[in-house]
TIMARGU-724181 format. One line per 3 residues: their letters; for each residue y, x, z of C-alpha. Coordinates in nm, 2 decimals, padded with zeros to 4 digits. Layout:
A = Y,X,Z | ...
% end
This chain:
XXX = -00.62,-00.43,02.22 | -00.90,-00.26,02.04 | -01.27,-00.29,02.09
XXX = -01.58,-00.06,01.96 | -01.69,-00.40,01.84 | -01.44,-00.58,01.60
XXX = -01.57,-00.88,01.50 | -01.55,-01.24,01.74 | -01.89,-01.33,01.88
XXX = -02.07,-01.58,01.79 | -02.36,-01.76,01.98 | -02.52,-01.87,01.70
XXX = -02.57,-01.62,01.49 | -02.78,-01.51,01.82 | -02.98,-01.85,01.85
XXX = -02.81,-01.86,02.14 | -02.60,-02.27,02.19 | -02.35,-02.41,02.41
XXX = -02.56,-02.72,02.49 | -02.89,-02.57,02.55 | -02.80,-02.18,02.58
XXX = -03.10,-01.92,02.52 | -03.34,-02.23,02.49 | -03.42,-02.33,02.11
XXX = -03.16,-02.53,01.92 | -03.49,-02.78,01.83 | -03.70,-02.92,02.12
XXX = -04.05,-02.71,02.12 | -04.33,-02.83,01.86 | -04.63,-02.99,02.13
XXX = -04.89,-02.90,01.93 | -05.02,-02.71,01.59 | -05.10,-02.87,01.34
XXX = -05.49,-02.88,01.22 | -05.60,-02.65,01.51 | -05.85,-02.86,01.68
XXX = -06.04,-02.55,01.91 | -05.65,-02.42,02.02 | -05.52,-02.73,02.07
XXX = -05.80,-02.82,02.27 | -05.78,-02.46,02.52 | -05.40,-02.60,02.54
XXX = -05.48,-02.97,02.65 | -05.78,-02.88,02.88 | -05.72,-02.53,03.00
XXX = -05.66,-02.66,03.36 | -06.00,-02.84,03.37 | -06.15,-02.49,03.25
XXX = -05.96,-02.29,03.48 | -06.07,-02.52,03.77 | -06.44,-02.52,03.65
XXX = -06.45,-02.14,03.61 | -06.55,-02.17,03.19 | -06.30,-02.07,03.01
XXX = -06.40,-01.72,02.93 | -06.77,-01.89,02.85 | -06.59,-02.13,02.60
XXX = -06.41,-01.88,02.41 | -06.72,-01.63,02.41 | -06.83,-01.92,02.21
XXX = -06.62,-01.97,01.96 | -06.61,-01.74,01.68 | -06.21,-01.84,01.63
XXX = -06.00,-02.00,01.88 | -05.78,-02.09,01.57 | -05.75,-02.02,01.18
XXX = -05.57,-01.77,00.95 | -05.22,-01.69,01.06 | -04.98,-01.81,00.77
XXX = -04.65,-01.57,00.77 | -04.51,-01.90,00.61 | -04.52,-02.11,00.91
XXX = -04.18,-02.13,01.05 | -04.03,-02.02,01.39 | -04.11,-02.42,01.56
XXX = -04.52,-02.33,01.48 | -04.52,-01.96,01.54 | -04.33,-02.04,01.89
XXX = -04.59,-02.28,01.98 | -04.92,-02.07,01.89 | -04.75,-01.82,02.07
XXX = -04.73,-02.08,02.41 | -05.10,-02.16,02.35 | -05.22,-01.81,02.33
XXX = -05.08,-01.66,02.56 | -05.19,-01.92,02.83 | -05.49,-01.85,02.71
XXX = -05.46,-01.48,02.68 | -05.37,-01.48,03.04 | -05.65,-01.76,03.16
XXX = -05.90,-01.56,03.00 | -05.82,-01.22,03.20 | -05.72,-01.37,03.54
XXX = -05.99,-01.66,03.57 | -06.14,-01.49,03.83 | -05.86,-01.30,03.97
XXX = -06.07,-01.08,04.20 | -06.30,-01.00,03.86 | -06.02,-00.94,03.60
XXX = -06.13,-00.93,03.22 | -06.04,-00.59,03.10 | -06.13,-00.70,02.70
XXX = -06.00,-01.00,02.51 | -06.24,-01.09,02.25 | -06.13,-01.05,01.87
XXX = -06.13,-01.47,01.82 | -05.83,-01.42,02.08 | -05.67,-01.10,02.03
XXX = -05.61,-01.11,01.68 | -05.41,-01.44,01.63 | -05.22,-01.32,01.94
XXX = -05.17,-01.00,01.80 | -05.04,-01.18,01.46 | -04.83,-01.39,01.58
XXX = -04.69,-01.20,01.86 | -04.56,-00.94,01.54 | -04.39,-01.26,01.39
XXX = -04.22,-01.31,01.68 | -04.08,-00.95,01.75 | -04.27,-00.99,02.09
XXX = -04.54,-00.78,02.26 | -04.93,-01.01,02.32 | -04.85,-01.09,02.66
XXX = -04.70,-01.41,02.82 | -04.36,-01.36,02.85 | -04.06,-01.62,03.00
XXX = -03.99,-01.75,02.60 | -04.32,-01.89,02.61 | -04.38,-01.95,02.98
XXX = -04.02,-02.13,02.97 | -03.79,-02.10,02.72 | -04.04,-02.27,02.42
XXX = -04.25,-02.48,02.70 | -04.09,-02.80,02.74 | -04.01,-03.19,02.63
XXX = -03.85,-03.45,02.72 | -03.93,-03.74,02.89 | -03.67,-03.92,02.70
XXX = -03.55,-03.75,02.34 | -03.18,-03.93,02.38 | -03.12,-03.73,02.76
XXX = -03.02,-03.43,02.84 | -03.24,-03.15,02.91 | -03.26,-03.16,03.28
XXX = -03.47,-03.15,03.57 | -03.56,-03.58,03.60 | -03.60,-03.57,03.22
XXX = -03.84,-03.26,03.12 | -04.19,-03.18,03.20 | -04.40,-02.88,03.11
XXX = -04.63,-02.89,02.74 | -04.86,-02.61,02.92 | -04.99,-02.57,03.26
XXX = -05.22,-02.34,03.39 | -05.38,-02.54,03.67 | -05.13,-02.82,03.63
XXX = -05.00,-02.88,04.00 | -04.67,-03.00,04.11 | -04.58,-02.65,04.24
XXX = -04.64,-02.48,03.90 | -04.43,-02.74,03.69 | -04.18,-02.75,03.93
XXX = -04.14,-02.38,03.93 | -04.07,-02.34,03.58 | -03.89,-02.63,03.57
XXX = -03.63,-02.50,03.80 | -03.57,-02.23,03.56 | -03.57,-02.44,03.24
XXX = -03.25,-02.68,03.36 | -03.08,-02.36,03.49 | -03.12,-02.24,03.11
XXX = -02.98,-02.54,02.96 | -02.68,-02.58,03.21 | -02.61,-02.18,03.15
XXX = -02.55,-02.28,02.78 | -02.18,-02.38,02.88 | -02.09,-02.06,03.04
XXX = -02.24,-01.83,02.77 | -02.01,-02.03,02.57 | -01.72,-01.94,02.80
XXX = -01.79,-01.61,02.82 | -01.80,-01.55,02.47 | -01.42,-01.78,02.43
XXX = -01.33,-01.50,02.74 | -01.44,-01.18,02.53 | -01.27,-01.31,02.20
XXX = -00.96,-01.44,02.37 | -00.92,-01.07,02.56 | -01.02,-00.90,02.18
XXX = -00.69,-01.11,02.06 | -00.48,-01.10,02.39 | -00.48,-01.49,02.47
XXX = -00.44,-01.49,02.80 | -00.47,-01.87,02.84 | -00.76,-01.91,02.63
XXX = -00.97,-01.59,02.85 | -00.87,-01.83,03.19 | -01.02,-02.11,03.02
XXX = -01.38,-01.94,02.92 | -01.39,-01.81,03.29 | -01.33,-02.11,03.44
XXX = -01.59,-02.26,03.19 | -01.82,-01.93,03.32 | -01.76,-02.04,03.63
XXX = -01.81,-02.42,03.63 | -02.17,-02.36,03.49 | -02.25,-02.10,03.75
XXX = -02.17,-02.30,04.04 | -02.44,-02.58,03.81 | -02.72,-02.33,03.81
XXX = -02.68,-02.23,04.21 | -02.70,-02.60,04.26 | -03.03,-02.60,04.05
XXX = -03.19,-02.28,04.17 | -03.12,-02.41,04.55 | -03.38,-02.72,04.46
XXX = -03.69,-02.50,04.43 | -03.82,-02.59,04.73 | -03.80,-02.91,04.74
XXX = -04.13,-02.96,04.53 | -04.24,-02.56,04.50 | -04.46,-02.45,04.84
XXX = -04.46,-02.10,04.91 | -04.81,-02.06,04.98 | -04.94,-02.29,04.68
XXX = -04.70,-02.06,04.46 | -04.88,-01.75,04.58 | -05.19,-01.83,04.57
XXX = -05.21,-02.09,04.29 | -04.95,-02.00,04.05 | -04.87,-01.64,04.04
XXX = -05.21,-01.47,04.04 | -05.18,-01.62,03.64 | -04.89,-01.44,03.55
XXX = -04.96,-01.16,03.60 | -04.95,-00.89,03.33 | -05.16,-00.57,03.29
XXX = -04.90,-00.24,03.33 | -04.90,-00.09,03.70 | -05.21,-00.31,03.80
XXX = -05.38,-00.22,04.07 | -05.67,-00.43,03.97 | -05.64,-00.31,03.56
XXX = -05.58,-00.02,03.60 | -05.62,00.14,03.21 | -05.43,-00.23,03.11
XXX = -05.66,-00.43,02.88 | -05.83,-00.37,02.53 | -05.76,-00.57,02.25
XXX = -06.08,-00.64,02.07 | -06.03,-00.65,01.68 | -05.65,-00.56,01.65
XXX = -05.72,-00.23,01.43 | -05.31,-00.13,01.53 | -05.47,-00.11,01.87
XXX = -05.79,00.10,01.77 | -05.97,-00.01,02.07 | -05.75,00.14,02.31
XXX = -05.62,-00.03,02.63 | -05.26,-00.17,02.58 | -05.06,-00.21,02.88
XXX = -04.77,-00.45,02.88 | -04.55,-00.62,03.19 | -04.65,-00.99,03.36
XXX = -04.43,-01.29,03.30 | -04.10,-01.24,03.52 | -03.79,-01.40,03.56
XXX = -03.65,-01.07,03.46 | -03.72,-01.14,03.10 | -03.48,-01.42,03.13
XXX = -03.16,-01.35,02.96 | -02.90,-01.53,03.17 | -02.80,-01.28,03.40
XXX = -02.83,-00.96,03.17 | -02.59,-01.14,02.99 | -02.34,-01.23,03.26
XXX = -02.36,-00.84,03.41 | -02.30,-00.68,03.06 | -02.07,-00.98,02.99
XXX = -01.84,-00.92,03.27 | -01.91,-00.55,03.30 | -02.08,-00.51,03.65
XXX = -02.27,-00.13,03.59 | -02.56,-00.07,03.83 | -02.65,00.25,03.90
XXX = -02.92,00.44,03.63 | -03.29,00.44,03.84 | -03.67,00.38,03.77
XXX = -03.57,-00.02,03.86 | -03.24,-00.06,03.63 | -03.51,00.12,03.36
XXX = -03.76,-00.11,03.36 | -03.46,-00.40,03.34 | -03.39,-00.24,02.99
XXX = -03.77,-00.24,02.94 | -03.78,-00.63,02.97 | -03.56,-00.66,02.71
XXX = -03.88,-00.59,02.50 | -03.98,-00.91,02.65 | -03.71,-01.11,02.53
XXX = -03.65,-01.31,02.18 | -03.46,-01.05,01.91 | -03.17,-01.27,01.87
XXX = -03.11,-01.31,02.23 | -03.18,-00.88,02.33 | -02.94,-00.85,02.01
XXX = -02.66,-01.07,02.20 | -02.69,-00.80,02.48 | -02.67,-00.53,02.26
XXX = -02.36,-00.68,02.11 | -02.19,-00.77,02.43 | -02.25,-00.42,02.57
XXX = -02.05,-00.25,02.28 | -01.73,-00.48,02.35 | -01.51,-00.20,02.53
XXX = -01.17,-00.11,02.54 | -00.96,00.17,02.45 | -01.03,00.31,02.81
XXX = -01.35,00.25,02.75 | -01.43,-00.03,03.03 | -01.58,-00.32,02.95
XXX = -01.36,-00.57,02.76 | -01.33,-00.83,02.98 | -01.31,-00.65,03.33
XXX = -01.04,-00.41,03.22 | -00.80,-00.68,03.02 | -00.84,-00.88,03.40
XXX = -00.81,-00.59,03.65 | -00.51,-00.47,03.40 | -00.31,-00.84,03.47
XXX = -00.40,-00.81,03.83 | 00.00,-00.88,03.86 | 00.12,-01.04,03.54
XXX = -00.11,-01.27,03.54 | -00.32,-01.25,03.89 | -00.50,-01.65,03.82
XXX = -00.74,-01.41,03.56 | -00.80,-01.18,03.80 | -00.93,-01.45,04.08
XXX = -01.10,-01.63,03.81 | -01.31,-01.32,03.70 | -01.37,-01.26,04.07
XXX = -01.51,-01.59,04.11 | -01.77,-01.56,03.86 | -01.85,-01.21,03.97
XXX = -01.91,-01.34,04.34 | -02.09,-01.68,04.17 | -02.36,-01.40,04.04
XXX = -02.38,-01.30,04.38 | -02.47,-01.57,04.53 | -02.74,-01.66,04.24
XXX = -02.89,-01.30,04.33 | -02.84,-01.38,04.73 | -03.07,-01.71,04.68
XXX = -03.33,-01.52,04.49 | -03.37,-01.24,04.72 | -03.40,-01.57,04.98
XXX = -03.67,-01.70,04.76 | -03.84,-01.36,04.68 | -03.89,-01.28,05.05
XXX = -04.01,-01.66,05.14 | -04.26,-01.71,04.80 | -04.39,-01.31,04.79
XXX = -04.32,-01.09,05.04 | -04.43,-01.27,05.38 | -04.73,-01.46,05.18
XXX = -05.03,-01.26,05.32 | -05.18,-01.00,05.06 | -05.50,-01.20,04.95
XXX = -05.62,-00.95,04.71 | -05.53,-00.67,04.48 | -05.47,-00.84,04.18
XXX = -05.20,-01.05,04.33 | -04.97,-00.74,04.57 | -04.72,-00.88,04.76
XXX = -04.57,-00.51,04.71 | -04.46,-00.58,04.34 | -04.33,-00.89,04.14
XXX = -04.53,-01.01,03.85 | -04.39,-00.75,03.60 | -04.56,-00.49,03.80
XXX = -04.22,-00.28,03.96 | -04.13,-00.32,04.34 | -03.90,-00.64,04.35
XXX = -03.71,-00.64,04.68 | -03.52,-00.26,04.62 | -03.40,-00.38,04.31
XXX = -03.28,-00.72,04.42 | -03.09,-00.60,04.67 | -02.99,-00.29,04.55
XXX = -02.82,-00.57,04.26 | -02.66,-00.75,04.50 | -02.46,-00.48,04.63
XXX = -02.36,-00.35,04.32 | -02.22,-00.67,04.25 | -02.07,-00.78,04.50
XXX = -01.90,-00.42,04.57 | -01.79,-00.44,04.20 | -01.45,-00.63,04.28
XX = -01.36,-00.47,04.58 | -01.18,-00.12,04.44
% end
């Protein structure tokens, strides 16, 4: 067995860890320190939301915070990053029918700066609207909904944390099968049979965890209240109906006072299920929608779009991906792999089948309010429903030849 990628993976060298998966390997930093005005937009930013001043308190502040030190470390930069781009986003969608079409220099620039550290456009993205947006209740227990709560809010109501919070424990339980998956692909690179069974099953056993979790969102997450309360935040400024030219970047000389565009927070930018398609080799068909999936990747954390890029070039000598074709090839010598790789295969369809459920109860049947917040488009600005279900098909069609 021979691969176009030779070494074993590794999730570490990708940030990446069986216990918490794409979240950080450290619990996020709650605050910077010696930024009083930032720190401040972070602990209050609901109360100025709700009173309709926080584009008047920034306007007053000649710097929202001070120099940006390429010396900080990946905890602080993370965490100025969560801050600003709350506050990025705050600023342009406080009035959501009156959308800010500049950011002031005090706020573009250190977003700007720090964004580049990162390897991240200035936009809020899922790292900092999830993946670096948490504690815990209790340090010594797991990472689970019961034990984490939000370190940034927007208005700060039960809907929104919940929300987010739903995808945060379906992060941490994921960490297991991104651990199996990689066990699967290096077992199949050495022909271990035994040991690819095992990292499916593993696949498998934290799938059927993250269904369980995803299935909770409405327990404390309204429809309506996410529509209308939570959502119209996110948004980014690329295929806006209500900005159009996007938003200029006051200050940031790479920008030259053009308007930048960039893509809304969206589940999309997650990296759990681009992982488990390119992991188990499910193709979907090249289109404007599986185009703007490889756009989000932009979206994503280095390390983590790296682990996709890696995964991807694991093929065989027939050039299918690793793990489907050493599977499908032991259909009969060892038919237990081939059922095992069809459950997890049919597991992803069934997380896609609940989210098409929760896009068409949260978006699609939510009246259309205004133009900044289109029930024809998710909050990364492309049409949603096509591409859901035009995934779901592809997947679970996948094992039936």
């Amino acid at each position: 067995m021979t691969t176009s990628s030779h070494h074993l993976l590794s999730l570490s060298r990708f940030e990446i860890s069986p216990e918490r998966g794409f979240l950080p390997t450290t619990d996020p930093l709650e605050q910077l320190p010696d930024e009083t005005v930032l720190n401040q937009i972070g602990a209050e930013l609901p109360k100025f939301l709700t009173a309709r001043q926080f584009r008047h308190f920034v306007q007053d502040h000649h710097a929202v915070m001070g120099p940006v030190a390429d010396d900080w470390g990946l905890d602080v930069f993370r965490c100025a990053m969560r801050t600003l781009s709350y506050a990025g986003h705050a600023y342009v969608w406080e009035d959501p029918d009156h959308p800010a079409a500049r950011l002031p220099a005090s706020l573009a620039c250190p977003w700007y700066l720090v964004a580049q550290q990162l390897g991240r456009p200035p936009v809020l993205s899922y790292a900092s609207y999830a993946l670096h947006n948490w504690r815990r209740l209790d340090p010594l227990q797991p990472i689970e909904l019961g034990n984490v709560v939000l370190l940034q809010n927007f208005l700060g109501g039960l809907d929104e944390e919940w929300f987010v919070l739903i995808h945060i424990d379906i992060e941490a339980k994921a960490g297991m099968g991104l651990a199996g998956l990689v066990q699967a692909h290096n077992a199949a690179q050495d022909d271990r049979p035994d040991e690819v069974l095992q990292g499916l099953c593993a696949l498998a056993a934290a799938q059927e965890a993250m269904r369980e979790t995803l299935l909770r969102m409405p327990e404390r997450c309204d429809p309506y209240i996410y529509y209308s309360r939570v959502r119209p935040y996110i948004h980014g400024w690329k295929n806006s109906p209500s900005l159009p030219q996007g938003v200029v970047y006051e200050g940031v000389v790479d920008y030259a006072e053009r308007p930048q565009q960039f893509r809304g927070e969206t589940g999309s930018q997650s990296s759990i299920v681009p992982a488990l398609d390119t992991g188990l080799g499910i193709p979907h068909a090249d289109d404007p929608l599986t185009q703007y999936l490889v756009e989000m990747r932009d979206y994503m954390p280095p390390r983590h779009r790296a682990f996709l890029t890696a995964l991807e070039a694991r093929t065989d000598e027939q050039h299918r991906p690793l793990l489907y074709g050493y599977a499908r090839d032991r259909k009969t010598t060892h038919p237990e792999l081939w059922k095992a790789f069809c459950a997890c295969v049919e597991l992803l369809a069934q997380f896609r089948d609940i989210h098409i459920g929760y896009a068409e109860r949260y978006i699609f049947q939510q009246h259309q309010s205004h133009a900044s917040n289109p029930t024809a488009v998710g909050t990364g600005g492309t049409p949603f429903m096509p591409y859901l279900n035009k995934h779901l098909e592809e997947t679970k069609r996948f094992t039936l030849d």
